[in-house]
C-alpha positions as CSV (number, residue, x, y, z in Angstrom):
1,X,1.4,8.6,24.4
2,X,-0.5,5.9,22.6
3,X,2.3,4.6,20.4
4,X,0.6,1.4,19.9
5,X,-2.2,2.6,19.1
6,X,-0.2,4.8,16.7
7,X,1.6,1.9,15.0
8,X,-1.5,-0.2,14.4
9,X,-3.1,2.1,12.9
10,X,0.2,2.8,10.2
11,X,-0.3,-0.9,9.7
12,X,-3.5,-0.6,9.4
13,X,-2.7,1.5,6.9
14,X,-0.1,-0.8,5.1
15,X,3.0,0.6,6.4
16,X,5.1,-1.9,8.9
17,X,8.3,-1.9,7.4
18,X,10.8,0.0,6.1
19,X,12.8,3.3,7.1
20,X,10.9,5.9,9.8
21,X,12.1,9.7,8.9
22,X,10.9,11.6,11.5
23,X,11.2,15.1,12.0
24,X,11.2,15.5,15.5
25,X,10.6,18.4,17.9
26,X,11.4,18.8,21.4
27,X,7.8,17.5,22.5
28,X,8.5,13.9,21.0
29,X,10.6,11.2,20.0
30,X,8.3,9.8,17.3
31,X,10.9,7.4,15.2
32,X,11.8,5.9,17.8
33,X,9.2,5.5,20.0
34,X,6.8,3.5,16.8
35,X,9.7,1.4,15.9
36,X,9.1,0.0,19.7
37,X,5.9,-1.3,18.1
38,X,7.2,-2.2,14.6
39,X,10.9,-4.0,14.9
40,X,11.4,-4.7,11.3
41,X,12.0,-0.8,10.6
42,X,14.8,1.4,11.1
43,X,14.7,4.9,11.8
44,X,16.2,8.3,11.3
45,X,15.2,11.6,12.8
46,X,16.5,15.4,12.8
47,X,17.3,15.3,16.3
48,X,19.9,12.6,15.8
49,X,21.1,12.9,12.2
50,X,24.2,11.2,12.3
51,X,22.6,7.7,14.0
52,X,21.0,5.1,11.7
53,X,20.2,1.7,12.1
54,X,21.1,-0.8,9.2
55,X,18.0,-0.6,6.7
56,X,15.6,-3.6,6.7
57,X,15.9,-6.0,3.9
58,X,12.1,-5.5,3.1
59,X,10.7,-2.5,2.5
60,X,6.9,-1.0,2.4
61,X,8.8,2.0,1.6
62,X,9.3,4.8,3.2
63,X,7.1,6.7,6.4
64,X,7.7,10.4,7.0
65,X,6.4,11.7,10.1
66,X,6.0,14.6,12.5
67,X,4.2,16.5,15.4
68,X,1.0,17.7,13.7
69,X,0.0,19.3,17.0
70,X,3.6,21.7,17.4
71,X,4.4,21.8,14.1
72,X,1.2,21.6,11.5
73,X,3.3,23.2,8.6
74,X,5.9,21.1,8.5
75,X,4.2,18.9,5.5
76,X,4.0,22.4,3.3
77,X,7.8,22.2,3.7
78,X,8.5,18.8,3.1
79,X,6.3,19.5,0.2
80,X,8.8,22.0,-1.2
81,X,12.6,20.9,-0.1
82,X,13.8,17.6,-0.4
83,X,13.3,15.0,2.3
84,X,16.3,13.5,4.0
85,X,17.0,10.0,3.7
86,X,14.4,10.5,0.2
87,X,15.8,13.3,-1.7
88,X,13.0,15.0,-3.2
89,X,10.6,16.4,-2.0
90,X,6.8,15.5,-1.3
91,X,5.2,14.5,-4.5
92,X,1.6,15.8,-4.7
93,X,0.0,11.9,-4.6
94,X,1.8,10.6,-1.3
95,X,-0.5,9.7,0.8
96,X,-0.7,12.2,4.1
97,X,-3.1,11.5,6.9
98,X,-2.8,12.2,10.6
99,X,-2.9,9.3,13.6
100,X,-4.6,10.7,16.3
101,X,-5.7,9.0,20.2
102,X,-5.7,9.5,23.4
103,X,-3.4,9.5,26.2
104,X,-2.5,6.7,28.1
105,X,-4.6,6.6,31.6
106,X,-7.1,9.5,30.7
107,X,-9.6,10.5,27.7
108,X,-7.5,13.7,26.8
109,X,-6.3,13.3,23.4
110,X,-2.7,13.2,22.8
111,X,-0.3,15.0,20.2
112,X,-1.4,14.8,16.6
113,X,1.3,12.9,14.4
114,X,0.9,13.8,10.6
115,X,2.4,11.2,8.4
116,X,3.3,11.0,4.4
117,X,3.8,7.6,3.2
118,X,6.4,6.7,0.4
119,X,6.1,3.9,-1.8
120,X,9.1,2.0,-2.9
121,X,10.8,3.5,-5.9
122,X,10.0,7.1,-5.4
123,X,13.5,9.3,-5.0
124,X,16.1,7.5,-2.8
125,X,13.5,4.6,-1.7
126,X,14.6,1.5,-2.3
């Protein structure tokens, strides 16, 4: 998977710190695998609820992620029911996009990660 690749392009997109909520699925370990590529965030994901590291001491916020590929509806829900680690849901203007590449050692593209970030200040973001 091109988690580089992945995490440049969240920087690129002005996320590089803060808390990673991911929403994993049984095809990836998201949070954790970007935070190999951005050290100053900490990260929480459904698969391991109960396991947090420390928060960072400066935040861009928040960054909600998730298999786009597996799991495309996953941002209408997050959209409706609050978001762990945020409590409240989606708002309508939080940014969404997808980051999208290829895999490592061929041209087939890999799995499709939708992301929402959340600025500073909105629900439980600090």
């Amino acid at each position: 998977m091109p988690w580089r690749d992945y995490a440049a392009q969240l920087q690129d997109k002005g996320f590089g710190r803060g808390t990673i909520i991911s929403f994993d699925s049984p095809y990836a370990d998201i949070s954790v695998n970007l935070r190999r590529f951005m050290p100053e965030t900490t990260v929480w994901s459904t698969k391991r609820p109960y396991v947090m590291a420390s928060p960072p001491t400066i935040s861009d916020g928040r960054l909600v992620v998730w298999n786009d590929t597996h799991e495309p509806r996953v941002l209408d829900s997050l959209r409706q029911t609050a978001v762990p680690r945020l409590g409240i849901p989606l708002a309508p203007d939080v940014p969404v996009g997808r980051l999208e590449g290829t895999l490592v050692w061929s041209d087939q593209p890999a799995t499709v990660i939708g992301y929402a970030l959340v600025s500073p200040g909105q629900g439980d973001c600090p």
